[in-house]
Every structure is written in structure tokens, then in C-alpha cells.
N, C-alpha and C positions, 0 to 999 in steps of 0.2 A: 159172730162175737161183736157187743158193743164199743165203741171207738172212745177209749177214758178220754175224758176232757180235761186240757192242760189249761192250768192257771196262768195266764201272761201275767210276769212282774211288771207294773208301771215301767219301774225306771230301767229296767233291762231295755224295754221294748224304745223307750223313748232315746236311751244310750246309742241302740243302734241305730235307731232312724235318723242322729245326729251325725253317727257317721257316714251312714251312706248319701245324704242332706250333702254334709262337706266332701265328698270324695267325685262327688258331682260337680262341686263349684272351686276350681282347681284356683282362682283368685281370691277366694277363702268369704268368708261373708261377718258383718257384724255382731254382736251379741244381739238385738236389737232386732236385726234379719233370722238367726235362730231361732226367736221368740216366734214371732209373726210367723215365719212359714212353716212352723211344726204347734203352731198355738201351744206352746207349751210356755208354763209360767215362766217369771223370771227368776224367782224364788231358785225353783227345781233345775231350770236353764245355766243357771249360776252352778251351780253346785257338781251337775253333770259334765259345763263345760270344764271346771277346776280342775275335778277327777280325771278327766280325759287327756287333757293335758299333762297332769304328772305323771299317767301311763305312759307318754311319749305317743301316744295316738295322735294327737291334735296339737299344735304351736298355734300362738299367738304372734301376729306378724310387730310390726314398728307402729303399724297406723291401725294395730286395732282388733283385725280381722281373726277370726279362726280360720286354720287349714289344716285339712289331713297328712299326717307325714305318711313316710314307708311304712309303717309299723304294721299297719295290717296286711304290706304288701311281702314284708318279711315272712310274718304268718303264714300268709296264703302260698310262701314259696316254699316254707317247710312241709305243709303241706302237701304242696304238687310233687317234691321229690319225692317224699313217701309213697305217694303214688305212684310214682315213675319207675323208682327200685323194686316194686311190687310187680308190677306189667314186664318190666327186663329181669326178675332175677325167675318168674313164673318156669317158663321152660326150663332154666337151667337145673331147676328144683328135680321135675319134673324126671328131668333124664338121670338124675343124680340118685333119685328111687328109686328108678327102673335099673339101674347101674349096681346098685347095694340093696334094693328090698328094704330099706330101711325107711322111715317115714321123715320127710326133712321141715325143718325150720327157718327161718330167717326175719331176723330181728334187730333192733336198733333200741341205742341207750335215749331216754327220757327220762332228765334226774336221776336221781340215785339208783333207779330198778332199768330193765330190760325187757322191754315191750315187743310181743311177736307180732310179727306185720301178718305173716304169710305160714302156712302149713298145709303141706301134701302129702296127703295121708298114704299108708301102705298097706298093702295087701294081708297082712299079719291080725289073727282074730284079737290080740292083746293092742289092746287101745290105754292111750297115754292121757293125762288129765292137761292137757295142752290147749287154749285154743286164740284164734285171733283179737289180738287183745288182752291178751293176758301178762301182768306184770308181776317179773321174779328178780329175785337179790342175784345182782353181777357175781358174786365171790359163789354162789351155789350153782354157775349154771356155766353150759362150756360156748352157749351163746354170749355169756355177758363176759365170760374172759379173754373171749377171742375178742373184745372193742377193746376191755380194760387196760388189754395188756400194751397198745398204744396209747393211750390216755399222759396226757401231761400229767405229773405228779403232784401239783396242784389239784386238778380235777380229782383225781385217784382219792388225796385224803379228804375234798372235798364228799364222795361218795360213801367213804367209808365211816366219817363223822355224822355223815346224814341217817344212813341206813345201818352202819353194825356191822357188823362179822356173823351173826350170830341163825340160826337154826339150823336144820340143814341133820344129818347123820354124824356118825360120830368119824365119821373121813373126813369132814369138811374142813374147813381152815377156820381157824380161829384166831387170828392174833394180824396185826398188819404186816409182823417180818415176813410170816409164812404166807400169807395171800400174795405179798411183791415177789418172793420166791417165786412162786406159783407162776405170776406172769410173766419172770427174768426167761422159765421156759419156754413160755406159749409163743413168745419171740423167736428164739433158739430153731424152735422146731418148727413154726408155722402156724401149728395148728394148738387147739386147748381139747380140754377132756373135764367130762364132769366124770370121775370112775364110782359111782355108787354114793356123790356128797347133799343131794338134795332129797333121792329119794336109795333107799338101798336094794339092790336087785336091778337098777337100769342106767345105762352108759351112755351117755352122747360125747360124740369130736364134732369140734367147730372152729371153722377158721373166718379171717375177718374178710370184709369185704373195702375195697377202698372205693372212692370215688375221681372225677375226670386230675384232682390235683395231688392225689397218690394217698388221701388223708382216708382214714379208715371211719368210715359210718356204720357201717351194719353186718353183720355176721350170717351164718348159714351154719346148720350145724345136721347133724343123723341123729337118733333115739335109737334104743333099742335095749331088751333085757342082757344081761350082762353073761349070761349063756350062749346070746346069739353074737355078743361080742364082748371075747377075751381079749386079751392084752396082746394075744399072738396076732390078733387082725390089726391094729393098731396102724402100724406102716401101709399095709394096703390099703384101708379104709381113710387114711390121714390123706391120701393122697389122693384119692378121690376128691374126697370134700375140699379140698386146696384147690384141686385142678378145676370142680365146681365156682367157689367161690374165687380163683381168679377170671374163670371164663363174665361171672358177671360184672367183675371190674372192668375187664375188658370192654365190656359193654356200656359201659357206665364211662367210656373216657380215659379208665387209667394209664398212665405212661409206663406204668413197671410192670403190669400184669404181662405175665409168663403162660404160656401155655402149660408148662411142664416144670416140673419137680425134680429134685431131688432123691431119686428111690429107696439110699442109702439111708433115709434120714430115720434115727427109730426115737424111740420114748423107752425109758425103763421102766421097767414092766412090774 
């Protein structure tokens, strides 16, 4: 198969070659010095460096100079944890399948939707429309309630003015009282449940996942059709996925991750 040929934009290519130009030159260099050693006009130089600078990419010292700030180092560390939570929560996924036969997830909020990082698949010939990289509305899914349901309440109306209430079955939530309800339990209980609200006939539990300063990043959750789990499974299955997703907090730093549960704890059904 032929290899498509990709169009370099000018000023993408030139953008980035300024930054990595400055991320080189940690004593930052002239307007003057960016011209010359990337020959790039002054015109387009002007303009790039403007831009880059109100990104917060790039400052302007006292005497002149351009220099790279964190900005990309932030990036690059959002990033690495993705990656890191991906390699440490891998096994725990892994055993958490093999433990319930159910196929698991694990995902983290980006803006308003619910990005899957990770999914290991199960033995089951019913295959789910799931796949890494896939983005879904927090309020339809029992990955995005299990982050939601810690979220400052700012960020919460923040998400929910961005994106809606809205598709989902006719179980889903509709309205902001009843999604906050929603999450007043996911608390309560530990864990969240999507029961039949996104797609009808399929169930997922998902509990959150915290990081080394106890703050909740990213979730883990089970699938499965709603025959293979009733509401009777609920407490054995919640505590699994709990006992999952704290084993990879644990891993991850956290101070409060617990081994163990609560057995007594149910959901009504």
C-alpha cells in the first residue's frame, strides 16, 4: 500500500521549530537570533513569536530575549502520566477480567467527555463498540461518574454547560438535580453504574481511581449485557472493581487506598 503524502503547514512546521530552537537555548535568544538561525522572515517571525507567547509557550525576558516557559513541559507531563497509569493499571485490568470474565476499561476526563485510555478485552463472543480513544458524555457512562462524582462543583456545571445532559436511553438522567443525585451515591457507595443509560441491554460498574495525593484521575469500570449482570451481582461485582481500582491507586502513590471493602455495602436495585 502507498504511503499518503502529508502536507506540512508553513507555519506549524516553523512554530515548532521555534520552540524547540528555544528549548535549546535556556538563556532565550533575540528576535533578530530567531530570524537568522531558522531564516525565517521577520514578517512571519513577528507574528509566530506574538502567538506563542500568549499561549504562554514562550516569555519575553526584560532585555528582549525569547524563552521557552514549562508550558510544554506541563504538556509533555500530562502526557507521561497517561502513560504511566496505562503500564500500572495494565495488570490490574488484566486480573480484574480474569476475576469477573467481564471486559474492563479505564479512562480519564478530558473536557467535557471521557476518554478510554485502556481496554482488555474478554473472552465473551458479544463484543462492545468501545475502543482506545474513544470519547463519551460523563453523565451516560459509569467510567465518567465514577471521576464526576469527585469533581469540584464548579468543574461539574462547567461540564455539564459544555456538553448537555442529553442522549443516552430513556434511563438516563436528564436534568442537573438528578445527575448530582446520581453522584451524591457514587460517593456513598464507592463505586457508579451505568444500568442500561447509554446503550439499553448493557451494564457497566466503575469505581475511581486516585493518584499519589489521594485526588481522583481516572476510573476502571466492567461491560457486560445486562443478563450477565443483574442488579443481584451488584455488591460482588462493586467490590471487585473497588478492590481493582484501589489496588492501582495503590500503585500509583495513594495514601488512603485500602485493600479491602466494605462487603455490606449494596445499591438498590
Amino acid at each position: 500500500m502507498r504511503k499518503s503524502k502529508i502536507r506540512m503547514i508553513p507555519n506549524v512546521d516553523r512554530a515548532f521549530k521555534i520552540l524547540e530552537l528555544l528549548s535549546e537555548t535556556p538563556q532565550g535568544l533575540r528576535f533578530a537570533d530567531v530570524c537568522d538561525l531558522l531564516s525565517i522572515a521577520k514578517s512571519s517571525a513577528f507574528v509566530l513569536l506574538e502567538n506563542l507567547e500568549m499561549k504562554g509557550y514562550i516569555e519575553k525576558t526584560a532585555d528582549g530575549r525569547y524563552r521557552a516557559t514549562l508550558r510544554m513541559f506541563q504538556l509533555g507531563s500530562r502526557v507521561l502520566n497517561q502513560m504511566d497509569i496505562r503500564s500500572v493499571a495494565l495488570p490490574h485490568m488484566i486480573a480484574l477480567r480474569d476475576e469477573t470474565g467481564f471486559q474492563v476499561h479505564l479512562a480519564m476526563l478530558d473536557g467535557p467527555d471521557v476518554v478510554y485510555l485502556e481496554k482488555v478485552e474478554s473472552s465473551s463472543f458479544v463484543k462492545f463498540d468501545t475502543y482506545v480513544g474513544k470519547r463519551a458524555p460523563v453523565h451516560l457512562t459509569a467510567v465518567g461518574k465514577a471521576i464526576a462524582a469527585f469533581l469540584p462543583e464548579e468543574r461539574l456545571d462547567e461540564i455539564i454547560a459544555a456538553r448537555g445532559l442529553g442522549g443516552g436511553t430513556e434511563k438516563a438522567v436528564t436534568t442537573p438535580k438528578e445527575f448530582k443525585e446520581a453522584l451524591k451515591t457514587v460517593r456513598e457507595l464507592g463505586y457508579s453504574v451505568d444500568d442500561e443509560e447509554e446503550v439499553l441491554g448493557v451494564r457497566c460498574i466503575g469505581a475511581p481511581v486516585r493518584d499519589h495525593t489521594d485526588t481522583v484521575i481516572a476510573s476502571i469500570s466492567i461491560i457486560g449485557m445486562h443478563r450477565e449482570m443483574p442488579t443481584t451481582r451488584f455488591p460482588e461485582l462493586s467490590a471487585k472493581v473497588i478492590r481493582a481500582a484501589q489496588r492501582i491507586s495503590a500503585s500509583l502513590g495513594c495514601p488512603s487506598a485500602r485493600p479491602t471493602i466494605d462487603p455490606d455495602r449494596r445499591e438498590e436495585g
